[in-house]
C-alpha positions in Angstrom: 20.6 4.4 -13.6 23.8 4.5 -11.7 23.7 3.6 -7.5 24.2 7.5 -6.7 21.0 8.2 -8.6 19.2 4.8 -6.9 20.2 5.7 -3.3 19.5 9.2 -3.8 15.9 8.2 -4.9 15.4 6.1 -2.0 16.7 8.9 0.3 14.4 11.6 -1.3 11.5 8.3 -0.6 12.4 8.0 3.0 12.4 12.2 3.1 8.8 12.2 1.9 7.4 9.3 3.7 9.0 11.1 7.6 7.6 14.5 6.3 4.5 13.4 5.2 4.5 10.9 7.6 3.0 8.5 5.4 3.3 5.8 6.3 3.7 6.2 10.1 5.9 3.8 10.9 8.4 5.7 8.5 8.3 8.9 11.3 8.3 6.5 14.3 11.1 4.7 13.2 13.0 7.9 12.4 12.4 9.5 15.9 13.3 6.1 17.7 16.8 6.0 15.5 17.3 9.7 16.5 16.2 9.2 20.0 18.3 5.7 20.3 21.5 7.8 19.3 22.2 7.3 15.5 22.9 10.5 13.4 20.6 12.1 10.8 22.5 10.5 8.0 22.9 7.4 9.7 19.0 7.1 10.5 18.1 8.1 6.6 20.6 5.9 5.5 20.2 3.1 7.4 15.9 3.2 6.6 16.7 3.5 2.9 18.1 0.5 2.6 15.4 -1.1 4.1 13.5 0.9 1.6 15.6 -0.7 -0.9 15.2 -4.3 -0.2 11.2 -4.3 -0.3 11.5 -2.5 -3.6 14.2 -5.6 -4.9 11.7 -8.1 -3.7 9.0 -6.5 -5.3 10.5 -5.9 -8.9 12.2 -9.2 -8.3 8.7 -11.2 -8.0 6.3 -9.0 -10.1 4.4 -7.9 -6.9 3.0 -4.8 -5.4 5.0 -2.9 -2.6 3.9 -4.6 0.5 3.9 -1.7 3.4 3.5 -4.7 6.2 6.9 -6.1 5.0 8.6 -2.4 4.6 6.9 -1.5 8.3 8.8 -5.0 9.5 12.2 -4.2 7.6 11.7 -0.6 9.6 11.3 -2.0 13.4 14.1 -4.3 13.0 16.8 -1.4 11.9 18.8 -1.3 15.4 19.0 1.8 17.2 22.7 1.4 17.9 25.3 -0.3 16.0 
């Protein structure tokens, strides 16, 4: 799997968890990015990646997705650079 197919997974993720708002915290951080000033791209990309470190901890230590670390990763994202 090459990264365009990776990030493009964990965009399509961060889609699906703001439209089904599942979990919350995915939609609230979203809004507050959008509301702080950052640009659609910027706010999808910017919670992907935090997507994309709880999933390299989790494969790296043979552990379930934790949604209390991901929800962390989310609230610190900045809303301006």
């Amino acid at each position: 799997m090459n990264d365009k197919t990776v990030r493009d997974a964990m965009l399509d993720t961060v889609l699906s968890q703001i439209n089904d708002n599942n979990p919350p915290e995915a939609r609230e951080t979203y809004d507050r990015l959008i509301f702080g000033g950052r640009s659609n791209s910027q706010a999808l990309q910017l919670m992907a990646a935090a997507l994309r470190v709880e999933m390299d901890r989790m494969l790296k230590e043979s552990t379930p997705f934790d949604n209390e670390r991901y929800s962390a990763l989310l609230q610190k994202i900045p809303t301006e650079d």
